[in-house]
Structure formats: C-alpha cells, structure tokens
C-alpha distance (Angstrom), angle and dihedral (degrees) to the residues before:
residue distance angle dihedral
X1 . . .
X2 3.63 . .
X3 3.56 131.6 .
X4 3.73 105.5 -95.5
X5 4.11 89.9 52.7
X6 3.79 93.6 49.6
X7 4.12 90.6 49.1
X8 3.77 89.9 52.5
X9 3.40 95.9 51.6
X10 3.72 84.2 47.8
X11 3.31 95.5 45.7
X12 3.89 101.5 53.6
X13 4.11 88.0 47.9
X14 3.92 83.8 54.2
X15 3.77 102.2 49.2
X16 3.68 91.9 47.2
X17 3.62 94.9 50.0
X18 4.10 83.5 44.9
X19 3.79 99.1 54.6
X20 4.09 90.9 28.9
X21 4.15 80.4 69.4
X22 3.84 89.9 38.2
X23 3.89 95.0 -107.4
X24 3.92 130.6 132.9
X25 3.43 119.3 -150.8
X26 4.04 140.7 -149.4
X27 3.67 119.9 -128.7
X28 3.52 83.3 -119.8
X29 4.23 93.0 60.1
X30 3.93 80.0 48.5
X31 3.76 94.7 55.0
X32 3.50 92.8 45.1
X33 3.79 102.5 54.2
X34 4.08 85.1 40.6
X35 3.71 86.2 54.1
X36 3.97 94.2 44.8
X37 4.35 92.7 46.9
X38 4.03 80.4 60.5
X39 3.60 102.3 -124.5
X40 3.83 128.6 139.4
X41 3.26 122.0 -54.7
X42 4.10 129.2 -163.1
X43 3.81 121.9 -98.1
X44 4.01 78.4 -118.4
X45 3.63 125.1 30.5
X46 3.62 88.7 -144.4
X47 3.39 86.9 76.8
X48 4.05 94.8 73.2
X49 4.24 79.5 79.1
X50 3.82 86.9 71.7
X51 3.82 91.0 46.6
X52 4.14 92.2 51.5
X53 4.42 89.6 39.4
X54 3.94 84.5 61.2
X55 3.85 97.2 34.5
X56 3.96 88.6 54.8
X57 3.55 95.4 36.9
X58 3.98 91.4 53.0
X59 4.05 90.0 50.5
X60 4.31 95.3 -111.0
X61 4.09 88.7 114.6
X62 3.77 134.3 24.6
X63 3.37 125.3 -165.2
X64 3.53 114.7 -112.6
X65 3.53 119.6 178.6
X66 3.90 137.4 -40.4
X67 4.14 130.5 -103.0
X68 3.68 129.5 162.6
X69 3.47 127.2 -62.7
X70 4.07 123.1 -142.9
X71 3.72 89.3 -161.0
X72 3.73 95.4 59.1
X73 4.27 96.9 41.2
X74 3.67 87.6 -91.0
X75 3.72 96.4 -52.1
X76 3.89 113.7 159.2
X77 3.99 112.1 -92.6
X78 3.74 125.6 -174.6
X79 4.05 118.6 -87.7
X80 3.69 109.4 -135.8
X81 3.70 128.9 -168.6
X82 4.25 129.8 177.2
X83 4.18 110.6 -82.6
C-alpha cells in the first residue's frame, strides 16, 4: 500500500476523532501526528496537498475556517474538520 492510501485512511480516523472532541485541525497538526504514528511519509511533504484536494473533493473533510499556521510564519491555513 502506498503512502497516499495509508494517510487517507489515517486521515479520516483523525478528523473524526478531531471533530468527535469538537476540535478542527491544520494540515499541519495532521502531518505531524502522521509523522509521529511512524508511517510513510512522501518524498516531499508538499505532497500531503494532493492527499487533502482528494479527501475534500470525495466529501471525508470540509474546510471549515482558517487560523494561523506556525509552519508558514503565521500565515493563514485552512481549518478542516470530518464531513
């Protein structure tokens, strides 16, 4: 199973858990605690944009709202939650 596969899985278990405590979530928060449960990563963590263009286009996340990022100098990111 490649990558992108194993991080949507992930991903769908993570925004549920997120908005089943009544937290949104950064891509970056989901990068982290995909990075810290030691499963593959992308050659380029750019990549993880692909994963959350087909997550959102398939319904699993919705965009929510946006809040400052500390991986982009506090730039505005989107806030995702589980559809």
């Amino acid at each position: 199973m490649n990558w992108k596969n194993q991080a949507l899985k992930y991903l769908v278990i993570y925004a549920s858990m997120r908005k089943q405590q009544g937290r949104t979530f950064l891509a970056e928060d989901f990068i982290s605690a995909y990075s810290s449960a030691n499963k593959p990563m992308p050659d380029d963590k750019r990549e993880f944009g692909s994963l959350f263009f087909s997550a959102r286009k398939a319904g699993l996340i919705t965009k929510v709202g946006y809040k400052p990022a500390r991986t982009s100098n506090n730039n505005h990111k989107t806030l995702w939650s589980a559809s």
